[in-house]
Structures are given as structure tokens and as C-alpha cells.
ROZA-115738 format. One record per residue (C-alpha): residue number from 1; residue in one letter; x, y, z. Coordinates in Angstrom, 3 decimals, always signed. Each point is the difference from the previous one (the first is absolute). Layout:
N
    n  res        c1        c2        c3
  NUM    A         X         Y         Z
...
***
This chain:
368
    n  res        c1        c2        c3
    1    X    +4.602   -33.766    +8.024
    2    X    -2.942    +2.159    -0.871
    3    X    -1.747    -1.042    -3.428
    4    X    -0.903    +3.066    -2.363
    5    X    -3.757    -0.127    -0.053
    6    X    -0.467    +1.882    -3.983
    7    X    +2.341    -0.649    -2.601
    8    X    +1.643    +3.330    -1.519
    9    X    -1.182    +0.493    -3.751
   10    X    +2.297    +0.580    -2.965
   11    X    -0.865    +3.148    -1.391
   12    X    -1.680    +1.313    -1.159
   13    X    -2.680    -2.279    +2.021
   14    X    -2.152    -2.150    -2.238
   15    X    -3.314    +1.861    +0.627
   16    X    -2.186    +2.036    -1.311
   17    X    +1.494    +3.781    +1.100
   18    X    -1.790    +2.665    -2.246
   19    X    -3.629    -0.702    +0.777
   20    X    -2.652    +2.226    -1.187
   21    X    -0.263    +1.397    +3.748
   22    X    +3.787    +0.426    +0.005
   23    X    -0.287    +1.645    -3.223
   24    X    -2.681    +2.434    +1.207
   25    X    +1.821    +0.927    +3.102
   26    X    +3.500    +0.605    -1.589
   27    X    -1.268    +3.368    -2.452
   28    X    -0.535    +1.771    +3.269
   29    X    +3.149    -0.884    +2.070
   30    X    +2.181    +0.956    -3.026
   31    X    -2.101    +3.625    -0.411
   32    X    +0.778    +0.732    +3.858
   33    X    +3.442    -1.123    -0.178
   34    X    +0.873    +2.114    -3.549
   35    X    -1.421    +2.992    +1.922
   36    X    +1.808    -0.663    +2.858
   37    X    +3.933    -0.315    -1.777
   38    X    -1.302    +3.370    -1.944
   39    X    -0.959    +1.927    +3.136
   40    X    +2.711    -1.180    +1.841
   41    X    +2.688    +1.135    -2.346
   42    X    -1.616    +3.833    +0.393
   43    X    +1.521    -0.270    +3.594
   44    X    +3.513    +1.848    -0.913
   45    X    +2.033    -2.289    +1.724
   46    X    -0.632    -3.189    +0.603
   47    X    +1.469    -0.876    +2.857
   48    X    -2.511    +1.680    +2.000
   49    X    -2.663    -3.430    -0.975
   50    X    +2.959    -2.332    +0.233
   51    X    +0.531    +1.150    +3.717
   52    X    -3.248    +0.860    +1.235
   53    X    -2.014    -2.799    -1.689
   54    X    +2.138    -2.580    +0.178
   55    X    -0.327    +0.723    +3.839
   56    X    -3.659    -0.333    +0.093
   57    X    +0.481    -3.591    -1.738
   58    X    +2.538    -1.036    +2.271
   59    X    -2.526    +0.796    +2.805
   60    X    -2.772    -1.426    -1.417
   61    X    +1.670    -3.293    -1.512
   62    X    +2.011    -0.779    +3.987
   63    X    -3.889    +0.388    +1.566
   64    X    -0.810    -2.520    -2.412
   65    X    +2.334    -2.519    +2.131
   66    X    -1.287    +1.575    +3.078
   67    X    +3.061    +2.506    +0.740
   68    X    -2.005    +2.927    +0.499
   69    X    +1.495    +3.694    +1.095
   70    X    -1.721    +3.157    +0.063
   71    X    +1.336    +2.669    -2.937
   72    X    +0.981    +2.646    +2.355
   73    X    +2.353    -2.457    +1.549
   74    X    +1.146    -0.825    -3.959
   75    X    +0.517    +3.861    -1.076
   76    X    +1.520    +0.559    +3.599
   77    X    +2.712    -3.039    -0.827
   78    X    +0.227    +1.501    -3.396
   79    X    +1.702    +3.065    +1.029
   80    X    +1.540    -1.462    +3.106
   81    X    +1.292    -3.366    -1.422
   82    X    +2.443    -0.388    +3.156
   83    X    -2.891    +0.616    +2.549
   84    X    -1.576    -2.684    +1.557
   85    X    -2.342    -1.782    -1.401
   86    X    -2.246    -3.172    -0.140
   87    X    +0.755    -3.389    -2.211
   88    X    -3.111    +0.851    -1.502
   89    X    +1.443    +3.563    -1.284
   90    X    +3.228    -1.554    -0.753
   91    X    -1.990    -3.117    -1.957
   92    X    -1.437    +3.039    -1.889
   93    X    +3.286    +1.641    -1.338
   94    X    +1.504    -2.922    -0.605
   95    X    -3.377    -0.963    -2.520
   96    X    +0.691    +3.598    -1.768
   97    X    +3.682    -0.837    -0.093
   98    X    -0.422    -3.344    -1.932
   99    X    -2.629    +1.972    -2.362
  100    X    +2.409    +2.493    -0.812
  101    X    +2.893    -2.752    -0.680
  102    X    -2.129    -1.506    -2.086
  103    X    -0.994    +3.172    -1.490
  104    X    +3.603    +0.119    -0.798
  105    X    +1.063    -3.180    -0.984
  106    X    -2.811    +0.116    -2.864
  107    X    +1.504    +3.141    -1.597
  108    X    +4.107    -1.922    +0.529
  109    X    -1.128    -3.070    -1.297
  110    X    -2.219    +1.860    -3.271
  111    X    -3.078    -1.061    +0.943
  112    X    +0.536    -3.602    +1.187
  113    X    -1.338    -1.175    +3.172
  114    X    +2.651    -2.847    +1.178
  115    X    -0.377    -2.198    +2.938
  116    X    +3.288    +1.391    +0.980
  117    X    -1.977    +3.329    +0.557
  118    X    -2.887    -1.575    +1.379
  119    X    +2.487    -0.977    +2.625
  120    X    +1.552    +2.794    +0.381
  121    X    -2.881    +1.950    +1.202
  122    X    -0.877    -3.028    +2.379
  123    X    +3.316    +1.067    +1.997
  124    X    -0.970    +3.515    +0.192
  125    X    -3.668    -0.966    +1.026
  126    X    +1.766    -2.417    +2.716
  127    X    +3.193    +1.119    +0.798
  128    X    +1.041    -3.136    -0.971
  129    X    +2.833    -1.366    -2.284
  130    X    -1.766    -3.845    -1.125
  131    X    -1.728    -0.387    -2.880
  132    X    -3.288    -2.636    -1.348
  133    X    -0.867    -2.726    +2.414
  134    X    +2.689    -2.747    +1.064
  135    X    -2.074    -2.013    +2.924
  136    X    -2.938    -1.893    -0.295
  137    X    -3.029    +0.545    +2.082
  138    X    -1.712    +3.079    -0.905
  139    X    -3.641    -0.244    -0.314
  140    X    -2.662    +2.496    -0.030
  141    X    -3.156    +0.376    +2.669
  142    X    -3.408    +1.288    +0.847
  143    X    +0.606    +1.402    +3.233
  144    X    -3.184    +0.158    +0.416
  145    X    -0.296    -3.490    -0.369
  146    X    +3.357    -1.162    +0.931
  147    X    +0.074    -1.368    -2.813
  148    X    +2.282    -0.785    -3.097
  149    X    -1.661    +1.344    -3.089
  150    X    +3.248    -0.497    -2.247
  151    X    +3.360    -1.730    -0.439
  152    X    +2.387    +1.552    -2.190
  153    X    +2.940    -1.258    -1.764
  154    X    +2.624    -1.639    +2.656
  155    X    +2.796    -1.484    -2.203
  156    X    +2.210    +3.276    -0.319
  157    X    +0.823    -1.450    -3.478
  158    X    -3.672    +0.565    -0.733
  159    X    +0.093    +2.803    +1.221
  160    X    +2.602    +1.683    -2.434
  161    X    -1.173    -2.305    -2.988
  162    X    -3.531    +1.983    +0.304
  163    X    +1.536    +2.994    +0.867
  164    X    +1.935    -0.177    -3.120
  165    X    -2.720    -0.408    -2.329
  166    X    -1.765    +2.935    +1.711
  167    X    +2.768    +2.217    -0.858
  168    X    -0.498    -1.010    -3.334
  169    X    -3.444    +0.523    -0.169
  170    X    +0.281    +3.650    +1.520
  171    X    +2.560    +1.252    -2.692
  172    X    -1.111    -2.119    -3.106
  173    X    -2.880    +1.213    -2.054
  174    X    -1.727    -2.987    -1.272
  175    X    -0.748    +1.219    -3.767
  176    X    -2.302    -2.529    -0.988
  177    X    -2.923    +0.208    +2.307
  178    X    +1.166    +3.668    +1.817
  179    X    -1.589    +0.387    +3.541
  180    X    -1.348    +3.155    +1.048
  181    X    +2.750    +0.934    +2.149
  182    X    -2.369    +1.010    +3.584
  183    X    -1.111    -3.814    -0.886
  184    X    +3.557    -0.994    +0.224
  185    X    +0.892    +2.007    +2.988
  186    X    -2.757    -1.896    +1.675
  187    X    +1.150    -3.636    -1.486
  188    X    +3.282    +1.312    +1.419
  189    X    -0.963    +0.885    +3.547
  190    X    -1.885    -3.199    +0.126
  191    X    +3.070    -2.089    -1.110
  192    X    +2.666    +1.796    +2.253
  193    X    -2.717    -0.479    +3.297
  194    X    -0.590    -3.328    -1.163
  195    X    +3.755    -1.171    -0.125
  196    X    +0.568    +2.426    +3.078
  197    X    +3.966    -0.038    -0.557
  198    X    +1.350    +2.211    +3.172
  199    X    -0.449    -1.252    +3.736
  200    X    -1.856    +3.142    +0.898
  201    X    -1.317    +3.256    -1.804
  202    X    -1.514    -2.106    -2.704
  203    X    -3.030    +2.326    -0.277
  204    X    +1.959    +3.557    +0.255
  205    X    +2.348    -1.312    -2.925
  206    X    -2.554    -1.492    -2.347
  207    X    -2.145    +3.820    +0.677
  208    X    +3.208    +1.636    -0.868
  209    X    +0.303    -2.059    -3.354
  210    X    -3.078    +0.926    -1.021
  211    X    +0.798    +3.630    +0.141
  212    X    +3.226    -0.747    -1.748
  213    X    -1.636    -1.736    -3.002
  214    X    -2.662    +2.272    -0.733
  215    X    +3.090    +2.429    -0.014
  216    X    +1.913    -2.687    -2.093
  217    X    -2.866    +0.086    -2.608
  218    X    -0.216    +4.024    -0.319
  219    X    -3.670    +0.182    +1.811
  220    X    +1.980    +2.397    +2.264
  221    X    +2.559    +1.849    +0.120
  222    X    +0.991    -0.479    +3.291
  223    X    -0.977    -2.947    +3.022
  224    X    -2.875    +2.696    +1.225
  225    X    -2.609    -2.256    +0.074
  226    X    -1.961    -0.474    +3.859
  227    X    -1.285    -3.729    -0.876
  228    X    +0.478    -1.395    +3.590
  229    X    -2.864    +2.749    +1.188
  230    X    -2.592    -2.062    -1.843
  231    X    +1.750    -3.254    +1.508
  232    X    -0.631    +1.153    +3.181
  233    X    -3.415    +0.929    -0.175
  234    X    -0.641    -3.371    -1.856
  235    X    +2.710    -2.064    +1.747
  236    X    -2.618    -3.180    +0.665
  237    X    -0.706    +0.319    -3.616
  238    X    +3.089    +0.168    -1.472
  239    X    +1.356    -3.058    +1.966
  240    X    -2.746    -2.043    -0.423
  241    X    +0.177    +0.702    -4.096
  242    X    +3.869    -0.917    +0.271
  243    X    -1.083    -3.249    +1.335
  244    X    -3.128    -0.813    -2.495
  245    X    +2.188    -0.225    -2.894
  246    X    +2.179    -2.579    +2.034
  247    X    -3.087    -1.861    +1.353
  248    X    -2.355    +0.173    -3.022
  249    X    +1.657    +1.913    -2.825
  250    X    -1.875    +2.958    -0.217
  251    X    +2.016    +2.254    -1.799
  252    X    -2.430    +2.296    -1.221
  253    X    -1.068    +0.929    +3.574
  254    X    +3.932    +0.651    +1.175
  255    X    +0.348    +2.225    -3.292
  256    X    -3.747    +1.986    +0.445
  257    X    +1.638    +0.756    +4.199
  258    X    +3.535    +1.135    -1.649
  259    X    -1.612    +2.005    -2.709
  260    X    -2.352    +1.677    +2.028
  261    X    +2.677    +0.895    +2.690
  262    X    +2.065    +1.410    -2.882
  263    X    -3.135    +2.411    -0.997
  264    X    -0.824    +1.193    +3.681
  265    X    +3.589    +0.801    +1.116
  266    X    +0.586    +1.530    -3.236
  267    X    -2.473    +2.115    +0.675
  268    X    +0.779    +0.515    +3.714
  269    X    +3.866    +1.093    -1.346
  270    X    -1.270    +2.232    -2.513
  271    X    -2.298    +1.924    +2.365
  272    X    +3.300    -0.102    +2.264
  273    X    +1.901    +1.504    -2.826
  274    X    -2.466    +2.608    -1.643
  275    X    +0.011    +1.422    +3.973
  276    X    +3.677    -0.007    +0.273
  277    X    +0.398    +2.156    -2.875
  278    X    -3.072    +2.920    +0.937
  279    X    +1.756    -0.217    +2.994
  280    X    +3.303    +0.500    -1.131
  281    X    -1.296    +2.602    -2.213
  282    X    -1.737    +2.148    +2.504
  283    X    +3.454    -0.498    +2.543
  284    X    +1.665    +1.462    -3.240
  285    X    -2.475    +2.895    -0.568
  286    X    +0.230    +0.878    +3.816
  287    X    +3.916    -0.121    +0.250
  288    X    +0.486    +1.997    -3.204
  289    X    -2.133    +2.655    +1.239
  290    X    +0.524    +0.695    +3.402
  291    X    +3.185    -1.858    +0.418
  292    X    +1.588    +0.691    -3.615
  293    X    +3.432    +0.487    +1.359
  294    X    +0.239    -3.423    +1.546
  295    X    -1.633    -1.710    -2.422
  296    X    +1.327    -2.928    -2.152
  297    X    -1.310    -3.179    -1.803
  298    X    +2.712    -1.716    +2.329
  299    X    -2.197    +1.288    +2.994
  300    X    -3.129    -0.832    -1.385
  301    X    +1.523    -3.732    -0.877
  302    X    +0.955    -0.286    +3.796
  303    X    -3.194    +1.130    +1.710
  304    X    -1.953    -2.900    -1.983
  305    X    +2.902    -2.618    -0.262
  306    X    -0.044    +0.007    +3.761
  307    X    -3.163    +0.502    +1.514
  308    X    +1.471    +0.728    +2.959
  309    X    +3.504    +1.611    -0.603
  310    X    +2.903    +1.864    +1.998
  311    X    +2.726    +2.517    +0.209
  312    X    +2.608    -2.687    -1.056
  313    X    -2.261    -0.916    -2.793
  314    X    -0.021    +3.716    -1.812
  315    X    +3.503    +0.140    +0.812
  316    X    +0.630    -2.980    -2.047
  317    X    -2.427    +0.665    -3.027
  318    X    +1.064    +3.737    -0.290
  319    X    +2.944    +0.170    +0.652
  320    X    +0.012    +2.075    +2.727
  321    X    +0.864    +1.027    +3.395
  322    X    -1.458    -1.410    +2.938
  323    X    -1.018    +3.789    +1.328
  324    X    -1.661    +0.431    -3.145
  325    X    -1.621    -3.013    -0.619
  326    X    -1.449    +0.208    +3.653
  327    X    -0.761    +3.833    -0.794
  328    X    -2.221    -1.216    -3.043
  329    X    -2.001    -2.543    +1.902
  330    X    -1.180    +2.666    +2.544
  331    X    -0.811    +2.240    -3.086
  332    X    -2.224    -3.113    -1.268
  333    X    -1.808    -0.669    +3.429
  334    X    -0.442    +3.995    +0.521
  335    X    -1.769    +0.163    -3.131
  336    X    -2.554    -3.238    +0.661
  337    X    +2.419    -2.314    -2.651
  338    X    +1.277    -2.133    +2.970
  339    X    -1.150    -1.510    +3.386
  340    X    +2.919    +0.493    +2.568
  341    X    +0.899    -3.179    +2.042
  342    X    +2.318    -1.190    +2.942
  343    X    +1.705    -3.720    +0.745
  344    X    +2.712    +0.836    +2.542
  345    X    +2.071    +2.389    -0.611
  346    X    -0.905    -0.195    -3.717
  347    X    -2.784    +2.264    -2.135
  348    X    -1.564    -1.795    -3.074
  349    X    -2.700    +1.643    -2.087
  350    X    -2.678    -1.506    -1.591
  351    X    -2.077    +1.413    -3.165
  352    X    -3.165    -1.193    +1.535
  353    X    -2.161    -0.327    -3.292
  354    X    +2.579    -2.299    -1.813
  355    X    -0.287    -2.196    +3.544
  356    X    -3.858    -0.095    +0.427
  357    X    -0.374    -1.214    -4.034
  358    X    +2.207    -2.842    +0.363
  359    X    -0.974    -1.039    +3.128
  360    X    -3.880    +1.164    -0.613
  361    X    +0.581    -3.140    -3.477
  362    X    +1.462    -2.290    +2.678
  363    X    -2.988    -0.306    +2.277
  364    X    -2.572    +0.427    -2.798
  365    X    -2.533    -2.737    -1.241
  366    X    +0.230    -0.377    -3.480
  367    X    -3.805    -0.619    -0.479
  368    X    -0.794    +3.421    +2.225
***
């Protein structure tokens, strides 16, 4: 059997966490991400970030393990979810689906974040219905290299005795020596990677629960935040940090990467946000002018909870009939509002400025 090659820390770990660098790094992650909750609850209903954000993490976090789609492909198998589709698309959903479920789960369980939840969303993300590890031989490489850079836990017992204790750590405030809680997101994500409980989706899970606990810890409102974006453009980086505090201890470096890629991407979702709401607000002004009979905050939700949306779709929101919900889409593409499309025998219609600013944030540099 396989030997674990670093041996998982009690925690908190016995280091030294809140370094003057950490220190001087945290005042401006917290500024971006208070700004952030605050402009995000101006959006009037919030399920419009939920479902269009949470889709531009799910992308982002799958390219991180290489299952890369285009986003036309993901808005087209948003609106047609029977259609076919690659396992890259489908990999997608099922990342936004175990967000969501966890979403849930931390509002039916009153803020805890249980490993029973944690498991839950790894059967959405899979399509699975196991749970942590129960057979040896997992091991991590460079493939690169071909090389194994790190042995996890292989006892399953070890497995949920760490797992345990992390579950204790994530919904226990210690009172005597108080973290700062982006500090112990990143002491979590390090911990969960490092005991790397599931057979597969190790790194989509442990992105997910950092979302969750910043949400946990009321530095949002709601799991909005893009944080695999700066992964990706940092993805040597960020694995190669996970592995110095195994190899050499360096905390303080792992911490500086986290809190860092907590300030960009808040940054990154709050420019996201601030443009979703001009945008929603001239859509409203348009509608209300030269469209005021058809015009509704349920129609306004629609056209920017689904950047691409459909007859059945208007039907469904506004309760009405398909002849009029198809009757309103042409009234939105006659007066520039929409962008007519066919697939098949099917129209879909895309508001073309809510689709270029997500996808113009996906393929953005962060330091252009």
C-alpha cells in the first residue's frame, strides 16, 4: 500500500498564520469583498447572480481539471438541457448543480457545513451515489513529470477521522486566538486537498467549499464569488503553493496566493455585477418606454437570468401563453433588446450584451 508522504495537521496547524504580509494583504480582500455583498444585494433578485455566476465558476473551476467547453455550447445546453451535448457541458451543469445543493444545504442545516453535505454535492458533481475514499492507491502526479508529487491519506478510517475534525474546524469559531476567517477558508481548502476524501472531483468540491464558507461567515450574501478565474490564470502557482506547505511548510506563501485570489476575483465579480445592473437598468428604461405594455420585472428577471432564453421560458416565468410569450420575444428582437437564433426547429434569443460581459471576464487577463 501507498505510504502518505505529509502528515495532516491538527488544527488549527501549529504555525505561524497571521504574518505581517498576511496581515497587510487581508485589509484589501475584505474592502473588495464588503463592496461586493453590498452591490450585489442592489440586484433585485438574486437569483439572477446565483444562476448566471455560478455558471461562469462552474466553467472556469471544470477547465481547471482540463474539461474545457466553449460558453455558447454552455448557454445553448442551458436552455436546451435535453439536447445533445458534450461530457464536458454536462461536467459543467453538474459543477453548478452541486454549488447550488450546497447553496441549499447551508441555509437547511443553519449555517453548518457537514461532511454529509460535502457529499452530497460530490453526487451531483459525479452522478454518483459513494461517498469519501474506501480503496487505497490514490496518489497525486506531475504529468509533466510523470511523477508522484503527493500521497494522500489511504486508510479510509483516516480518511473520515480527518475529515471529522475538518468539519469541526469549519463550523467552530475558535474564541481564544480567532482567525481571520479568508485565513481559515484557505487553512480549510488546504486541509480538505490535502486529505483529498472523494475518488474524483476533489478540486471542484474543495472550490465549491470555499464559496460556501465565505457565505457561511456573512462575507457574502450569496456563493457569487468567480475564485477559480484567478486559479486558472495562476493554475502552476496555485498547485505548486498547495504543495510547499506539504514539502517545506510555507504557510505564509499558500495564504499571500489565497488572499490575493480572493482580492482579484472579488474585484472581477464586482465589475461583473456593477455591469449587470446598468444593464438591467437600461433593458428596464427601454422596455418601459417603448414596450410599456409588455413590460414586467418578471421579464426583465428572465432576459438576464438566462442569457440566452426561450418561448417556454417566458411562458413559465409569466405566466403566460405560449402565443404570447413568443409574441413578446419578437417585440424584444424588433426593437434591438434580443438577437434572434435557430437550433432545429427551435428559436432561442440571446441579449447579446449580458453574453459578451460574461464571456468578455472569461477570456480576460487579470493583469491586462
Amino acid at each position: 500500500m501507498l505510504k502518505s508522504t505529509y502528515k495532516i495537521p491538527p488544527l488549527p496547524p501549529k504555525a505561524e498564520l497571521e504574518t505581517m504580509k498576511v496581515l497587510r494583504a487581508l485589509p484589501d480582500a475584505h474592502r473588495y469583498l464588503a463592496e461586493l455583498k453590498g452591490k450585489a444585494s442592489a440586484i433585485p433578485n438574486q437569483g439572477i447572480l446565483i444562476d448566471t455566476l455560478s455558471l461562469q465558476e462552474a466553467k472556469a473551476s471544470s477547465e481547471i481539471e482540463n474539461i474545457v467547453t466553449t460558453q455558447d455550447e454552455i448557454f445553448q445546453r442551458n436552455i436546451f438541457p435535453d439536447g445533445p451535448a458534450s461530457n464536458s457541458a454536462k461536467e459543467v451543469f453538474r459543477y453548478q448543480d452541486a454549488l447550488k445543493r450546497g447553496f441549499d444545504l447551508l441555509h437547511k442545516k443553519k449555517g453548518l457545513i457537514t461532511n454529509n453535505s460535502l457529499i452530497e454535492m460530490y453526487r451531483k458533481l459525479k452522478n454518483r451515489r459513494d461517498g469519501f475514499r474506501t480503496t487505497t492507491g490514490t496518489a497525486l502526479k506531475d504529468l509533466s513529470r510523470d511523477k508522484i508529487v503527493y500521497v494522500p491519506p489511504q486508510n479510509p478510517k483516516d480518511i473520515i477521522q480527518h475529515m471529522t475534525a475538518l468539519e469541526k474546524f469549519i463550523n467552530q469559531e475558535n474564541l481564544r486566538q480567532p482567525l481571520d476567517p479568508i485565513v481559515k477558508m484557505a487553512i480549510i481548502h488546504h486541509q480538505f486537498e490535502s486529505i483529498h476524501p472523494f475518488p474524483d472531483g476533489n478540486g471542484r468540491i474543495g472550490r465549491i467549499l470555499n464559496v460556501l464558507y465565505l457565505t457561511k461567515v456573512d462575507l457574502l450574501n450569496i456563493p457569487i464569488l468567480y475564485l477559480s478565474r484567478s486559479i486558472i490564470q495562476r493554475k502552476n502557482e496555485y498547485y505548486k503553493r498547495l504543495q510547499a506547505v506539504r514539502d517545506t511548510g510555507d504557510w505564509e506563501g499558500w495564504l499571500l496566493y489565497v488572499i490575493g485570489a480572493v482580492t482579484e476575483t472579488s474585484q472581477t465579480t464586482l465589475f461583473l455585477v456593477e455591469g449587470i445592473r446598468a444593464l438591467m437598468a437600461e433593458y428596464k428604461s427601454i422596455i418601459r418606454s417603448e414596450l410599456p405594455k409588455i413590460y414586467s420585472q418578471d421579464l426583465l428577471n428572465n432576459l438576464f437570468r438566462h442569457p440566452y432564453t426561450r418561448i417556454e421560458y417566458l411562458e413559465h416565468d409569466l405566466r403566460v401563453s405560449r402565443q404570447t410569450a413568443a409574441k413578446y420575444l419578437e417585440q424584444l428582437v424588433s426593437h434591438g433588446l434580443l438577437k434572434k437564433h435557430k437550433a432545429g426547429k427551435n428559436n432561442y434569443y440571446i441579449n447579446t450584451p449580458l453574453a459578451d460581459m460574461l464571456i468578455g471576464v472569461s477570456k480576460s487577463d487579470p493583469d491586462e
